[in-house]
C-alpha positions as CSV (number, residue, x, y, z in Angstrom):
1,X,59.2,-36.3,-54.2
2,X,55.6,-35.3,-53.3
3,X,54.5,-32.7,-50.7
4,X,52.7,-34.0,-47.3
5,X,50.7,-30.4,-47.5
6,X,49.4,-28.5,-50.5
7,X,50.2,-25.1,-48.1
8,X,54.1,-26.0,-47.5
9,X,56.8,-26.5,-49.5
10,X,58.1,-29.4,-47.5
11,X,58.5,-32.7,-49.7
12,X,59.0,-36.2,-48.4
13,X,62.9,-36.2,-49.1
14,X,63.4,-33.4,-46.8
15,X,65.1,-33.0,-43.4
16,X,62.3,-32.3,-41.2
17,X,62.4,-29.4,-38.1
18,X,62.3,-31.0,-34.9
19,X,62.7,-28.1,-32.6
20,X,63.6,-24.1,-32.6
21,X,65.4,-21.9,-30.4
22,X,64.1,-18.5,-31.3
23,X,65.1,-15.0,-30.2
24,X,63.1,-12.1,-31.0
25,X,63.0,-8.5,-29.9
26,X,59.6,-6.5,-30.2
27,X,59.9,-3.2,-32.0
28,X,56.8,-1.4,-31.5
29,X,58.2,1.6,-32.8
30,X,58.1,0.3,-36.3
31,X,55.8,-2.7,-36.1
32,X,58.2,-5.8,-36.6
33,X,60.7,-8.2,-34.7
34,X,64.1,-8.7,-35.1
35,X,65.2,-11.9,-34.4
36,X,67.5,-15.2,-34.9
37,X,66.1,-18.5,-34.7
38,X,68.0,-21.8,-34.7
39,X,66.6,-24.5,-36.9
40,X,67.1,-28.1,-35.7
41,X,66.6,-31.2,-37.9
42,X,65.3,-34.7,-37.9
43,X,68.8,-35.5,-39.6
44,X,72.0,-34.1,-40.5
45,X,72.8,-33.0,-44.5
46,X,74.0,-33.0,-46.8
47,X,70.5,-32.3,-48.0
48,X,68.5,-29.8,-49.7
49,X,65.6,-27.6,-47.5
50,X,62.8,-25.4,-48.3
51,X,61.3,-23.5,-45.4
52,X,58.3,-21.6,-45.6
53,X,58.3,-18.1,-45.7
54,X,55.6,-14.7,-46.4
55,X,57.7,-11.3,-46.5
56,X,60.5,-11.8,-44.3
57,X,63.5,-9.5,-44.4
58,X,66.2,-12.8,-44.5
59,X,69.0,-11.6,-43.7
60,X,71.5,-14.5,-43.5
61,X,71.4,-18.6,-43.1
62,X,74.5,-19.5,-40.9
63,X,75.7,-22.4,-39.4
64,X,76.5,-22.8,-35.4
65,X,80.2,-22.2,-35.8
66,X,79.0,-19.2,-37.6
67,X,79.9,-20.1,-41.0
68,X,77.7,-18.9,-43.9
69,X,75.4,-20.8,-46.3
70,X,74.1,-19.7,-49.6
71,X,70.6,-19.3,-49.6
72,X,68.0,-18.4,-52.1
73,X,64.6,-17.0,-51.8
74,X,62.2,-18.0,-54.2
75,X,59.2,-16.5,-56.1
76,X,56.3,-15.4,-54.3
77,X,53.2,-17.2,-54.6
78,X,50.0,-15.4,-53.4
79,X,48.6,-18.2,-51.2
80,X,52.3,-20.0,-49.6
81,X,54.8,-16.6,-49.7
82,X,58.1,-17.4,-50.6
83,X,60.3,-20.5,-50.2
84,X,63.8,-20.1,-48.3
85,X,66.0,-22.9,-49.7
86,X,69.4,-23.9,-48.9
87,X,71.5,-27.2,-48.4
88,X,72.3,-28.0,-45.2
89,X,75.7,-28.6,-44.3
90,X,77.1,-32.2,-44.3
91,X,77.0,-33.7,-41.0
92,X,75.3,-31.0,-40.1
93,X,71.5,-30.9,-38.2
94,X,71.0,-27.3,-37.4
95,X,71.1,-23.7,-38.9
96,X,70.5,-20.0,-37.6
97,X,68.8,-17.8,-39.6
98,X,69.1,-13.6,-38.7
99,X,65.9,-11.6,-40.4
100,X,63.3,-9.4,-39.1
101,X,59.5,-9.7,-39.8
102,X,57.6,-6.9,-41.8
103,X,54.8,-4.8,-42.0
104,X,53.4,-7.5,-44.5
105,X,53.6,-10.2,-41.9
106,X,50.0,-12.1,-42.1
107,X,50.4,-13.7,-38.3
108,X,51.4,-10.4,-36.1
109,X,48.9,-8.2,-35.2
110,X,50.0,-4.4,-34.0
111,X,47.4,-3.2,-31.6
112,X,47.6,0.6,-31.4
113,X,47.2,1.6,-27.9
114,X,43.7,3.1,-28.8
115,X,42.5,0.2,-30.0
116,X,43.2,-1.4,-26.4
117,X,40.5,-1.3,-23.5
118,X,43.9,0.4,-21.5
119,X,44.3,3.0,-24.1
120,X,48.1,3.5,-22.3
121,X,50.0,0.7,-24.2
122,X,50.4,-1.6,-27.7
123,X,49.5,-4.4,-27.8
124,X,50.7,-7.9,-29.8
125,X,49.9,-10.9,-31.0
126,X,50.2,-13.4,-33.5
127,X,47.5,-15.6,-34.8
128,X,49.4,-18.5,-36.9
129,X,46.4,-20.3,-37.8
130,X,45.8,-21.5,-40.5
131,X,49.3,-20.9,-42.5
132,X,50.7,-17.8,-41.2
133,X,53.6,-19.2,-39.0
134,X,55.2,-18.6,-41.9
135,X,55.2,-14.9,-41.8
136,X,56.6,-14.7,-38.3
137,X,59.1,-17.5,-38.6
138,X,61.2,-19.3,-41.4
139,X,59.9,-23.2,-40.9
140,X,58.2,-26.1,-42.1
141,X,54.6,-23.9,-41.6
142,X,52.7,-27.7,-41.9
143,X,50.7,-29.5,-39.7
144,X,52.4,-32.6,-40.6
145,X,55.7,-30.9,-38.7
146,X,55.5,-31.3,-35.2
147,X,57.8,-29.3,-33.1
148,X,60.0,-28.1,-29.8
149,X,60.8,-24.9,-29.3
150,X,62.6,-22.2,-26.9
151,X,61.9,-18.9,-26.8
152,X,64.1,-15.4,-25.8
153,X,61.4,-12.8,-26.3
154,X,62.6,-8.6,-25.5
155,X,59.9,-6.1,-24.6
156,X,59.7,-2.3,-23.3
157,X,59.8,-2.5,-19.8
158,X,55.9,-2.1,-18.7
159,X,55.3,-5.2,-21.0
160,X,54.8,-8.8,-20.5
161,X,55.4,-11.6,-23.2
162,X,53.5,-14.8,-23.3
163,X,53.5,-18.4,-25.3
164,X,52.0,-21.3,-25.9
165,X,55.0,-22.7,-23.6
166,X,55.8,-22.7,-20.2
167,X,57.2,-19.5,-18.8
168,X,61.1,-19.8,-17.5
169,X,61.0,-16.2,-16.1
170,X,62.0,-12.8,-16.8
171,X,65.5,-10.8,-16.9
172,X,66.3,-6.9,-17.2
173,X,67.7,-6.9,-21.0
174,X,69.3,-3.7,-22.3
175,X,68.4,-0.7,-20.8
176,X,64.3,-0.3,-20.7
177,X,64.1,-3.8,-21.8
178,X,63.2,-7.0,-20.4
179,X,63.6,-10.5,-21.7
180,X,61.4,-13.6,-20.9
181,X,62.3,-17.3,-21.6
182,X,60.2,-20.0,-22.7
183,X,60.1,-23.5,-23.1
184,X,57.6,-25.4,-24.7
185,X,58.6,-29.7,-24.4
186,X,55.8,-31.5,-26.1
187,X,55.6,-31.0,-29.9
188,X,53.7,-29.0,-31.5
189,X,52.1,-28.4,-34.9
190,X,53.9,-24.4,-35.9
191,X,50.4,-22.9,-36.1
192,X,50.4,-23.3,-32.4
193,X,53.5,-21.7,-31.9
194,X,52.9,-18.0,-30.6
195,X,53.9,-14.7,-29.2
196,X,51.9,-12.1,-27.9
197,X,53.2,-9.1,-25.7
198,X,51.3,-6.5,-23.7
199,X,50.2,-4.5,-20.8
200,X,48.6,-7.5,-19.1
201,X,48.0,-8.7,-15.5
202,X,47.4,-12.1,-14.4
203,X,44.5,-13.7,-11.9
204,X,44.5,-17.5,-10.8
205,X,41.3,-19.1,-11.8
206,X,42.1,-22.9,-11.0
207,X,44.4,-24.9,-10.0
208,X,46.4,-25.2,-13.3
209,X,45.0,-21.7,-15.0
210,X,45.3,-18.7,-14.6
211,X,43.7,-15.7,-17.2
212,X,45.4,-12.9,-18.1
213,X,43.8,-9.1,-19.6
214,X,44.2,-5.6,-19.8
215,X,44.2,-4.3,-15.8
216,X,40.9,-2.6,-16.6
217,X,39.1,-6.0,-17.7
218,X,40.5,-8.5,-15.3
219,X,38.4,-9.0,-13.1
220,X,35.5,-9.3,-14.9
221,X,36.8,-11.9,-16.8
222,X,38.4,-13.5,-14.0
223,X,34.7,-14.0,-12.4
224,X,33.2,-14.6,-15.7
225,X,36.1,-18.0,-16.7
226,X,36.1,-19.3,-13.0
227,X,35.2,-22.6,-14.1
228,X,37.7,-23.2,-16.1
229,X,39.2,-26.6,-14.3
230,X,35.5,-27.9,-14.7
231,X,35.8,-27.9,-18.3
232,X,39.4,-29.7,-18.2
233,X,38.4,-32.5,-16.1
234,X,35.2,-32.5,-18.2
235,X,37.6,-32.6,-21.3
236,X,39.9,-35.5,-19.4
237,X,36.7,-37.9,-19.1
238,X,36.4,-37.4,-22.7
239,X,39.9,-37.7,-24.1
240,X,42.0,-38.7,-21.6
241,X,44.6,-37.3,-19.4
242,X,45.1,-33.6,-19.6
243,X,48.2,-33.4,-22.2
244,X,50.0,-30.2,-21.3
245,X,51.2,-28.5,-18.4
246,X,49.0,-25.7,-17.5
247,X,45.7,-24.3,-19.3
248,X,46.0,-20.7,-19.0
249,X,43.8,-18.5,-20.9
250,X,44.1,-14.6,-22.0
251,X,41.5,-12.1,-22.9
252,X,42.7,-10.7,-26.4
253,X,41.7,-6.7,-28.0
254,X,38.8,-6.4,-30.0
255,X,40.2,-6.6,-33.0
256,X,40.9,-10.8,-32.7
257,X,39.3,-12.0,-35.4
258,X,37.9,-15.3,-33.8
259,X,36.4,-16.6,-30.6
260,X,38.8,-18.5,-29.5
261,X,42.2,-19.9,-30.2
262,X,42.8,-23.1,-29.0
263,X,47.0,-22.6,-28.4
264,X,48.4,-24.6,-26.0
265,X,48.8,-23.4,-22.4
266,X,47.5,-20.1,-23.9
267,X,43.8,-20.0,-25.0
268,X,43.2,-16.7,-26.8
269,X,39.5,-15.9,-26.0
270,X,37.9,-13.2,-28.2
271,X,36.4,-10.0,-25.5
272,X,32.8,-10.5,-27.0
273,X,32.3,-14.0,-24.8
274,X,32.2,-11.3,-21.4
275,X,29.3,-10.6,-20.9
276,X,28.6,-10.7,-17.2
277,X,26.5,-13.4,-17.0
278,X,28.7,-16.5,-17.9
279,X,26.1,-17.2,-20.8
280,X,29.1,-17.7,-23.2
281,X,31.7,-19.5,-21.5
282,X,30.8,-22.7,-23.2
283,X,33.2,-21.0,-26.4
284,X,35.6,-22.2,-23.9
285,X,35.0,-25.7,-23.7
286,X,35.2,-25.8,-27.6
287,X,39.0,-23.9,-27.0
288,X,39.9,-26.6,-23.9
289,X,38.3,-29.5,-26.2
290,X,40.8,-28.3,-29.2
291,X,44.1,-29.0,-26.3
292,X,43.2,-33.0,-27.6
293,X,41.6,-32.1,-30.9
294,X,44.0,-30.7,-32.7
295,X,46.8,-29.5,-30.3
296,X,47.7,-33.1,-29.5
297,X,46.3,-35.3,-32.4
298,X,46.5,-33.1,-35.2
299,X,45.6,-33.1,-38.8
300,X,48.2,-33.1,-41.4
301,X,46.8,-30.4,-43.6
302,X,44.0,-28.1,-44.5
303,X,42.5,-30.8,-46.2
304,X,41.8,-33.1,-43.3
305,X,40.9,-30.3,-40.9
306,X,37.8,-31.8,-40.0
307,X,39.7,-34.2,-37.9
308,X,40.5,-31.3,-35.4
309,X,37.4,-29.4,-35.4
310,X,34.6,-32.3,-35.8
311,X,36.2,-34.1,-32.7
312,X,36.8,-30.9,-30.7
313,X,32.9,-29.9,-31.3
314,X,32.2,-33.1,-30.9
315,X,33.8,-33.3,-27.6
316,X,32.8,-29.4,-26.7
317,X,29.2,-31.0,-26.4
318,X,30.2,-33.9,-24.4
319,X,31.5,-31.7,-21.9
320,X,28.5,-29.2,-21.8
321,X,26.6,-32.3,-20.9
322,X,28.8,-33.2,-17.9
323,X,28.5,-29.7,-17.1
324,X,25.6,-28.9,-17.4
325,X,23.8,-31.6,-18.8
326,X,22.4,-33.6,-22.1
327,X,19.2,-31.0,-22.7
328,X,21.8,-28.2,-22.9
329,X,24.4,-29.4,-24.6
330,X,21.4,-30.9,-27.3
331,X,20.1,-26.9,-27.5
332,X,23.8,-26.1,-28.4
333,X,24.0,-28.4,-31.3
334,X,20.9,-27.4,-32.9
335,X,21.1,-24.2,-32.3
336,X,24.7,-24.2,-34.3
337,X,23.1,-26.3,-36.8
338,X,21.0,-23.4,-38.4
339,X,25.1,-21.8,-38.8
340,X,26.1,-25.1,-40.9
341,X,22.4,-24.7,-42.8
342,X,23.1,-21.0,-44.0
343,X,27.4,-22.3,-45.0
344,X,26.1,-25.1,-47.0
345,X,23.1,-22.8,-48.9
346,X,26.0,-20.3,-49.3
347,X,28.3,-23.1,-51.3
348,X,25.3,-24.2,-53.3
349,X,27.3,-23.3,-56.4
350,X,30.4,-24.2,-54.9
351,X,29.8,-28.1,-53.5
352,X,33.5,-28.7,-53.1
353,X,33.3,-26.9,-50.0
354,X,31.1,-28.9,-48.4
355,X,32.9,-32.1,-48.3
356,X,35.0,-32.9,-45.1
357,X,37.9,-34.5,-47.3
358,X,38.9,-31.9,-49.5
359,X,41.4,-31.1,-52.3
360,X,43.1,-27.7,-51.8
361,X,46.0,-27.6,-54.0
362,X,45.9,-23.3,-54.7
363,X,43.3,-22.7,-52.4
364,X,43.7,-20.1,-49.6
365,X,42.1,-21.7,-46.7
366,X,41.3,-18.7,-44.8
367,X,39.4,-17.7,-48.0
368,X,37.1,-20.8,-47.5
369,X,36.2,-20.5,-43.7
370,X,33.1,-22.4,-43.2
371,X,31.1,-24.6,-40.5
372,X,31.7,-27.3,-42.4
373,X,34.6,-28.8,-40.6
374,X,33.0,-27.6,-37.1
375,X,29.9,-29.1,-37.6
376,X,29.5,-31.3,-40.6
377,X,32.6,-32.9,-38.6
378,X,31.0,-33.3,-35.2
379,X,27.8,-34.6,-37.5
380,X,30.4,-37.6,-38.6
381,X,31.5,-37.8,-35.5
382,X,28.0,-37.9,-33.6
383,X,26.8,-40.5,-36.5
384,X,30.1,-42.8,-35.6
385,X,29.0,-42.6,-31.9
386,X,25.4,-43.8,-32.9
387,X,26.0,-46.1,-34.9
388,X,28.2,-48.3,-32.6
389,X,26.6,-47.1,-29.3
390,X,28.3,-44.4,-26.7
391,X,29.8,-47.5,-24.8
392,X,31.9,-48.1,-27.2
393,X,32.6,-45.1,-29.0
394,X,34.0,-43.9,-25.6
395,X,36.4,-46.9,-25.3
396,X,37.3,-45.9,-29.4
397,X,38.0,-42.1,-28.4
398,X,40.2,-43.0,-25.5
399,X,42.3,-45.6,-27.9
400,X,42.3,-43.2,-30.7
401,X,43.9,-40.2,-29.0
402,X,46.5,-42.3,-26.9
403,X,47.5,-44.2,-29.5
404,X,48.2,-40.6,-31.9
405,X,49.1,-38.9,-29.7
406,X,51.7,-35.8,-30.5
407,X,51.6,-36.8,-34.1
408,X,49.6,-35.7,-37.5
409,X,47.3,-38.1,-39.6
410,X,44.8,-37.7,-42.9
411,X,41.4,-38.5,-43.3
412,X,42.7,-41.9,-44.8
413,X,44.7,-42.6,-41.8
414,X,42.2,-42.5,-39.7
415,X,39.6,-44.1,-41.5
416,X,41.8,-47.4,-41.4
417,X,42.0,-47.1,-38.3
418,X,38.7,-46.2,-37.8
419,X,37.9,-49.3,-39.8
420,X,40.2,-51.8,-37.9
421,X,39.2,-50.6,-34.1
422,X,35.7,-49.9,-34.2
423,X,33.8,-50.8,-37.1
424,X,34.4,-51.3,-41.3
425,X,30.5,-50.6,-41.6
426,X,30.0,-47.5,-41.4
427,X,29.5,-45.5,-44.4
428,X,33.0,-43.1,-44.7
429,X,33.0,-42.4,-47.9
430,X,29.3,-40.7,-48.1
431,X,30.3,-38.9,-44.9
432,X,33.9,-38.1,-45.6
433,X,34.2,-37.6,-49.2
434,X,30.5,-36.5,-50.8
435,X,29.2,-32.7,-50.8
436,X,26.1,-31.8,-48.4
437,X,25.0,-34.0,-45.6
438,X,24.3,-37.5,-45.9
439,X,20.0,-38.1,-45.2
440,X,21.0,-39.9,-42.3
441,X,22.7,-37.0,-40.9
442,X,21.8,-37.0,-36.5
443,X,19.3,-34.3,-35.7
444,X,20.0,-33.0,-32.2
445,X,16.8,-34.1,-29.9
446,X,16.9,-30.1,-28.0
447,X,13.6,-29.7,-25.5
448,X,14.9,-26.8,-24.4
449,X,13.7,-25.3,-27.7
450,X,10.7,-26.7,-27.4
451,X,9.1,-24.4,-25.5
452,X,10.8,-21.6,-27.9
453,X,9.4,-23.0,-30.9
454,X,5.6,-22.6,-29.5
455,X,6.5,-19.1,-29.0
456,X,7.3,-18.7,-33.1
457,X,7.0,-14.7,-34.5
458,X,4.7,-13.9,-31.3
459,X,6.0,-11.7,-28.6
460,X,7.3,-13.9,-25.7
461,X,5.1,-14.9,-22.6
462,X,7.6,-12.6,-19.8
463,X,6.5,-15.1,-17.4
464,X,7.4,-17.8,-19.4
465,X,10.6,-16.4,-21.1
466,X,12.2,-15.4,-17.5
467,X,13.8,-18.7,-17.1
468,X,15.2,-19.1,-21.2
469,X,18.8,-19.2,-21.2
470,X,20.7,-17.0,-23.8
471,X,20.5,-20.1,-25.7
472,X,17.0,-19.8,-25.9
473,X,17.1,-16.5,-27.2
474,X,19.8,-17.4,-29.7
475,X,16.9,-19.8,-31.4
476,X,14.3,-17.0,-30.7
477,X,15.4,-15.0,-32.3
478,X,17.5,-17.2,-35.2
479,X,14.2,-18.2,-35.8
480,X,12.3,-14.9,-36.7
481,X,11.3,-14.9,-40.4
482,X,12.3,-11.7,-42.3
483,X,10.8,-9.0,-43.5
484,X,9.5,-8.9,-40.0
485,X,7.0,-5.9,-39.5
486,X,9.6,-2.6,-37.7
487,X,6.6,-1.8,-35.5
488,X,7.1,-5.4,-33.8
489,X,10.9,-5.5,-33.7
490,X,10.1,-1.9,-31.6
491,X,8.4,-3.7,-29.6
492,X,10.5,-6.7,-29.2
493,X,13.4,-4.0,-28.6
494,X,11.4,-2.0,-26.0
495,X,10.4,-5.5,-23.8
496,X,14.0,-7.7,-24.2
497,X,16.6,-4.7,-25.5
498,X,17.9,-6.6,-28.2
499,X,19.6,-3.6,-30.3
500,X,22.1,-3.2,-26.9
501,X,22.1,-6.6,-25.7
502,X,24.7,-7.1,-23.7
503,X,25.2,-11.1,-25.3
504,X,26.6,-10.4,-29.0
505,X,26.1,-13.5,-29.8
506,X,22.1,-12.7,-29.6
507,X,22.6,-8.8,-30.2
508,X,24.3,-9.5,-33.7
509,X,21.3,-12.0,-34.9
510,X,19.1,-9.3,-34.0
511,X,20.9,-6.8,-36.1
512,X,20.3,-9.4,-38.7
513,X,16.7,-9.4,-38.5
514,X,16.5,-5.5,-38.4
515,X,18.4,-5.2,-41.2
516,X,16.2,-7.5,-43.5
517,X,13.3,-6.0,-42.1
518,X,13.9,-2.3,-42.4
519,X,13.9,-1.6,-39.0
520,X,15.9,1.8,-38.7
521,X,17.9,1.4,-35.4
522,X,19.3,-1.9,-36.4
523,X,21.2,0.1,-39.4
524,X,23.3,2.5,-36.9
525,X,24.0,-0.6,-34.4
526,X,25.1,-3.0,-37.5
527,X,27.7,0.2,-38.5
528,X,28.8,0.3,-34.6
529,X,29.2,-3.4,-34.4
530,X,31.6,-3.4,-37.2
531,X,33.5,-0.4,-36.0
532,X,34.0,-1.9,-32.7
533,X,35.0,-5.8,-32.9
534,X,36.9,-7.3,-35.5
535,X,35.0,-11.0,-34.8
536,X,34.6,-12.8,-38.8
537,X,31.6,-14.2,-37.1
538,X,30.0,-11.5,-36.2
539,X,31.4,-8.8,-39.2
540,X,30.9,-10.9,-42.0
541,X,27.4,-11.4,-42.2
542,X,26.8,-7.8,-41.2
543,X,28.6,-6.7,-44.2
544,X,26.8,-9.3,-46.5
545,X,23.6,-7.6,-45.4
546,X,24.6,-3.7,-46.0
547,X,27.0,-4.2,-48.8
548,X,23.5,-6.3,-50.7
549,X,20.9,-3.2,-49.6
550,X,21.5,-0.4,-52.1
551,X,20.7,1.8,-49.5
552,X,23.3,1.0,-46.9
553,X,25.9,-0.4,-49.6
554,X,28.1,2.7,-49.9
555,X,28.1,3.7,-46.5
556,X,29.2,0.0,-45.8
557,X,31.7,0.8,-48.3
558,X,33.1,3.3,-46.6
559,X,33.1,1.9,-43.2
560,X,35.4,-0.7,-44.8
561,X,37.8,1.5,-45.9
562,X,38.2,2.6,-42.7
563,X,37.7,-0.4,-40.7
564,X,39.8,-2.8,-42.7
565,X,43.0,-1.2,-41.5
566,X,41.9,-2.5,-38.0
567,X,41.0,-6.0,-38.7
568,X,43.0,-8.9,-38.0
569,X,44.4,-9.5,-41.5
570,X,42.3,-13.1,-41.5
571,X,39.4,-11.5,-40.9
572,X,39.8,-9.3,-43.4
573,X,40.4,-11.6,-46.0
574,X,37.3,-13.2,-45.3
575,X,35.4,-10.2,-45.8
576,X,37.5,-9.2,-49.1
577,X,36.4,-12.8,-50.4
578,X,32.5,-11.7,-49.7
579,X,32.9,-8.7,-51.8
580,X,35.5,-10.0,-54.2
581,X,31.8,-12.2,-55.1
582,X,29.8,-8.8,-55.4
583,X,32.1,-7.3,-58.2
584,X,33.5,-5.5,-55.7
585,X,37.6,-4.2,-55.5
586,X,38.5,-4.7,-51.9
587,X,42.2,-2.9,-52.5
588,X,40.6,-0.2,-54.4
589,X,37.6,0.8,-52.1
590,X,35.7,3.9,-53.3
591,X,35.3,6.2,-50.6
592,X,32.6,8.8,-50.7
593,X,32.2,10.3,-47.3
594,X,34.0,9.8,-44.0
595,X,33.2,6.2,-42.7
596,X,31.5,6.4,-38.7
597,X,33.9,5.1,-36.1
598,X,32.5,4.4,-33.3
599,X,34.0,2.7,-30.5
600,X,37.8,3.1,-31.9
């Protein structure tokens, strides 16, 4: 009896879920759902189960006649909650389980309406990824489980539910309620199973998407994601045919913790990619690269989860370079390089976390978030395609993703099969299973930085600089050595605006470089940041750099106290983790004055 997934308690000799059939009504009175799910098998009992579960209220296991079954919850464990056992009925494949969610839950997200853009309504979502399914539904929370589902989700009148499903329509429900049906027919791994409710509208952007937002923000990011069906057919040339019926995408609050979120036939796309200029839409060809990457061939844990992101960053650049072309999508890769530089420095002391194949028995994996999969995978990936040439690697991809398609490998997996359909001599265990890059590791060839490079820590040429992309100013200013003098960063500032740029992406490096430098105004803007978006990739390496100044280290401390509240719960963890490593008590956090709160 072994387990498939360090983060599940699903063994081998269980009965596996095939499908659900879930009812839920949103309470945003008091912050949780009530609901009833039905639990379908891969075979009928008699046979023991263990679902996954993280502070659920359960409140009873029946079966469809409506017959009890003794049930047992089990001790919590701080990284995979609690387990739900039972034995499933003889000749029985199915259950249905009553319970409600909690405040606790880990995967829900209550979006006061302040925190919205609308300022009128809540707002909901879940983020399931990487093992909080669990805390929003009793399942098999692996991604070695591949499921169905229906859905019958109740909302306050005013609100609309979505899901990574196709939509069946919407009913009036009890009075000042309306229910909307879901069905979602290709299976899934549970972390892409997901709810989110809110005052939305809905624009057509393509000719199989549409985006939905706040009313207030739709048509900018209507005009900003127009070119959304370019990236899928970019993505189809790539992969192969387009596996899921629509590819809508929806604008989420501020407080989303990533910048993206790959779900099927709903991409969650993080506020801070609008900027008005389209310079970050290429965050959504790494999201539309995911639908293959990881929606449709998946890993079967954590510990292979380079599989999903190194192809879908792998294939994000291949379709930059149909859509825009080879020098851009070059500029991209080495521009996110310097990221997976700084994660592999960081875990120095730690080299376990820089292998691709990793061990993770007891290891929170949102505690560990990294590069390292992203783009030490597409490095592996990239290396494959060299070695053998694109002609072929091509023909490989196209194999590889029809032939697992809607199902879950390991690392192991796919190395024999990487071995037996396109070559045994290429070096997998240096790449796959050693710390730190292998000396061989690509180096993207980016002209485009060229010219950026020449420029080094001298104000840039305006004639010259007019045509850089934001790109280019990414690298700019990436590239700044720090302590830079405060009377050039003014400077810089007064020419380009960087302490208000409207990118984040650039504006958030730049706070970066002010803050190692001493350069007053990037202090205020670093505290704003933090108060206003809840992106890890922005907020934790602002709060590396003011918790580690003793001059800003208290006030950061407070602004903690009073952000944390606000932050997705993942994201939070991540920044607990950071301070957890300073000596630091994230559940205890002294407060000395009131924290600033801008933007809330």
């Amino acid at each position: 009896m072994t387990r498939p997934d360090p983060h599940s308690y699903l063994t081998d000799d269980q009965p596996r879920i095939r499908h659900i059939d879930w009812t839920a009504a949103v309470d945003f009175d008091h912050s949780h759902l009530d609901c009833v799910v039905q639990v379908m098998f891969d075979r009928p009992g008699p046979a023991a189960v263990s679902l996954d579960t993280r502070a659920l209220d359960i409140q009873a296991v029946r079966t469809s006649a409506g017959e009890p079954v003794a049930f047992e919850i089990g001790p919590h464990d701080k990284v995979l909650g609690e387990p739900l056992s039972f034995t499933l009925p003889d000749g029985l494949d199915k259950v249905s389980i009553t319970y409600a969610t909690s405040a606790e839950s880990t995967a829900l997200q209550w979006v006061t309406p302040e925190q919205t853009s609308g300022g009128t309504h809540h707002f909901l979502y879940s983020q399931c990824q990487t093992i909080h399914a669990r805390s929003m539904i009793p399942l098999h929370d692996s991604m070695s489980v591949r499921l169905t589902y229906t859905a019958h989700i109740t909302v306050p009148e005013g609100y609309t539910a979505l899901m990574s499903a196709d939509s069946l329509g919407d009913t009036p429900g009890l009075p000042g309620t309306r229910t909307f049906e879901f069905s979602a027919a290709k299976p899934m791994p549970p972390y892409l199973v997901v709810l989110l409710a809110g005052h939305i509208e809905s624009a057509e952007i393509g000719p199989r998407s549409r985006i939905w937002a706040e009313p207030a923000e739709l048509d900018a990011a209507a005009w900003e994601f127009v070119g959304v069906e370019e990236f899928v057919r970019a993505g189809e040339e790539v992969y192969g045919p387009y596996p899921w019926s629509r590819a809508d995408l929806v604008v989420m609050p501020p407080s989303y913790p990533y910048g993206g979120m790959e779900n099927p036939q709903l991409t969650y796309l993080t506020p801070t990619v609008i900027t008005g200029d389209r310079s970050l839409v290429d965050t959504l060809s790494h999201e539309i690269a995911h639908h293959w990457a990881g929606d449709m061939v998946t890993a079967t844990s954590m510990e292979h989860f380079w599989l999903n992101e190194g192809f879908a960053s792998w294939g994000e650049r291949r379709m930059s370079e149909a859509v825009h072309g080879r020098e851009v999508a070059e500029m991209h890769a080495a521009v996110v390089r310097t990221l997976l530089d700084e994660d592999l420095a960081y875990f120095a002391d730690r080299p376990e976390h820089t292998r691709l194949r990793r061990e993770m028995t007891g290891v929170d994996p949102d505690a560990t978030s990294s590069w390292v999969s992203h783009e030490k995978g597409y490095l592996v990936v990239r290396a494959m395609e060299e070695f053998v040439g694109r002609e072929r690697f091509d023909a490989f991809v196209l194999k590889y993703f029809k032939d697992f398609a809607f199902s879950s490998l390991t690392t192991e997996e796919f190395v024999d099969y990487a071995r037996r359909e396109l070559t045994n001599d290429f070096d997998y265990q240096e790449w796959l299973y050693a710390p730190g890059l292998p000396d061989s590791a690509p180096r993207a060839h980016a002209i485009l930085l060229e010219e950026v490079a020449r420029t080094g820590q001298e104000l840039p040429d305006e004639e010259t600089s007019a045509h850089w992309r934001a790109e280019q100013w990414h690298y700019y200013v990436a590239q700044l050595k720090t302590p830079q003098d405060p009377a050039f960063l003014a400077r810089l500032d007064e020419h380009y605006g960087f302490t208000t740029h409207r990118n984040l992406d650039i504006r958030q490096l730049w706070i970066l470089v002010g803050l190692r430098s001493d350069y007053a105004p990037a202090v205020d803007a670093a505290f704003d940041m933090v108060a206003r978006i809840g992106r890890m990739r922005f907020i934790k390496p602002l709060y590396d750099e003011l918790v580690d100044n003793p001059v800003t280290r208290q006030r950061a401390i407070d602004a903690y106290a009073v952000n944390r509240p606000r932050y997705h719960s993942i994201a939070a963890s991540v920044v607990d983790s950071r301070l957890v490593k300073l000596g630091i008590d994230p559940e205890n956090l002294p407060v000395s004055t009131p924290a600033p709160t801008s933007g809330q």
